[in-house]
N, C-alpha and C positions, 0 to 999 in steps of 0.2 A: 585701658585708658584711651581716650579718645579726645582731639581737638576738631573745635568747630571753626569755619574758617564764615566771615561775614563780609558781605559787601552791601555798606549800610545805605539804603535812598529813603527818600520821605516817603514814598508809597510804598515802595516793593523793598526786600531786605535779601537780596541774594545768600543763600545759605551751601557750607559744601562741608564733609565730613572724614576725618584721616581716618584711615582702616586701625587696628591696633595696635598695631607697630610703627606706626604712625612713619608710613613709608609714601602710601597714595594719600592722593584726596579727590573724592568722589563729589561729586555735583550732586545737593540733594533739593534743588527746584526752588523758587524762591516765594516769602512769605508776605503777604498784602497786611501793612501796617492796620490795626482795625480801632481798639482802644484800649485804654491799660489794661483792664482787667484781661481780656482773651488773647492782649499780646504776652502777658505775664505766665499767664496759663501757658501758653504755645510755647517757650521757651523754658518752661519747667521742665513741662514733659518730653520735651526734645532731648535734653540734656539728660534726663535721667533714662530717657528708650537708647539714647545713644551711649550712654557713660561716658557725657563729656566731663572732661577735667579742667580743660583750660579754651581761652575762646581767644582766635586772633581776629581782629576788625582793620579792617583796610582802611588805612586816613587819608584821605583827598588831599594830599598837599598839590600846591600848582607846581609844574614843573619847573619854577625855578628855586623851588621847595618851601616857598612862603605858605603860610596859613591861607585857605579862604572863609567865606562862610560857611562854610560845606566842614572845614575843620572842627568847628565847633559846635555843629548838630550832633556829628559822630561824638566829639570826645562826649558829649552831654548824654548821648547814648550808650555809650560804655560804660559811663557811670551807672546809668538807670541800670544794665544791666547786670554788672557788676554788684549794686545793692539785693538784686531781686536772685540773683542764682547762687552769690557766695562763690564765685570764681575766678580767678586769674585772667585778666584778660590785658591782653599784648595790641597796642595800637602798632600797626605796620603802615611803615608807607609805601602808597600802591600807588605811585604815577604811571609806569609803567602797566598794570593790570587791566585798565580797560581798553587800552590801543589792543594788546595781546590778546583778550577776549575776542575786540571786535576782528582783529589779525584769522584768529581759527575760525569764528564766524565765515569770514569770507572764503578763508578755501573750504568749507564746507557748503557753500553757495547755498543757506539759509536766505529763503524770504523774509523782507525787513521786519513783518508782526510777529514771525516766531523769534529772529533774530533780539527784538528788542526783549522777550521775553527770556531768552537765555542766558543774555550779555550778563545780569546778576549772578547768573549761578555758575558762568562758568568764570566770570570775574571772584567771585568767591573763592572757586575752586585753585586758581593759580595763585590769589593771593596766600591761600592755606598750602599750597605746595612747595612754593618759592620760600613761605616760614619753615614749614617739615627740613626744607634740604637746609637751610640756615643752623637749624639746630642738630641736623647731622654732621654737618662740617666744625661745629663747634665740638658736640664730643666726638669728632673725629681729634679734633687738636689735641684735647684732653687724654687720649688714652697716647699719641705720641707721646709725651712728654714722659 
């Protein structure tokens, strides 16, 4: 099993992928919104080349954790996607994910046309990572007990 880790924009949809064990998560380049039909398709077959099971989406809350609009493209997304795969999917909040994106962008002194293109996927990637570790520390509690 495998979770997909999403950073959702109106054009671009940053995508990143947990290994099986769902210990990493892997940057897997991000996907240009086109229209239902081939966004549908593109997301079937992701999830069945990958064996996702469950999908986490990054929610734009503002950082004084209010809704914006940006809240409700995504949740409205999640549902779409939610109806089309038949998957579990976890809104996380990622305030913190795109400073951290563009944070490793800059010490890796990316030029700003590659940088804008990566900031999705690797925004993806820490939001799917920062979930991975959440659910480790959680059954970590559970076998204390």
């Amino acid at each position: 099993m495998r979770i997909l880790g999403v950073d959702f924009g109106d054009k671009n949809i940053g995508l990143a992928v947990s290994d099986k064990l769902l210990i990493t998560a892997q940057a897997l380049g991000s996907y240009r919104v086109k229209n239902e039909e081939e966004d549908k398709k593109y997301f079937k077959d992701l999830v069945s080349k990958y064996e996702i099971e469950e999908i986490v989406i990054g929610l734009p809350l503002r950082m004084d954790g209010t809704p914006g609009t940006r809240v409700q493209k995504t949740q409205k997304f999640a549902s779409w996607l939610e109806n089309v795969l038949k998957l579990p999917i976890v809104l996380w909040d990622e305030r913190l994910t795109t400073k951290q994106a563009l944070d490793i962008l800059n010490q890796q002194k990316i030029s700003g046309k590659k940088k804008k293109k990566l900031k999705d996927q690797i925004s993806a990637a820490i939001i799917l990572s920062v979930y991975l570790e959440s659910k480790r520390k959680k059954s970590n509690a559970h076998k204390h007990h």
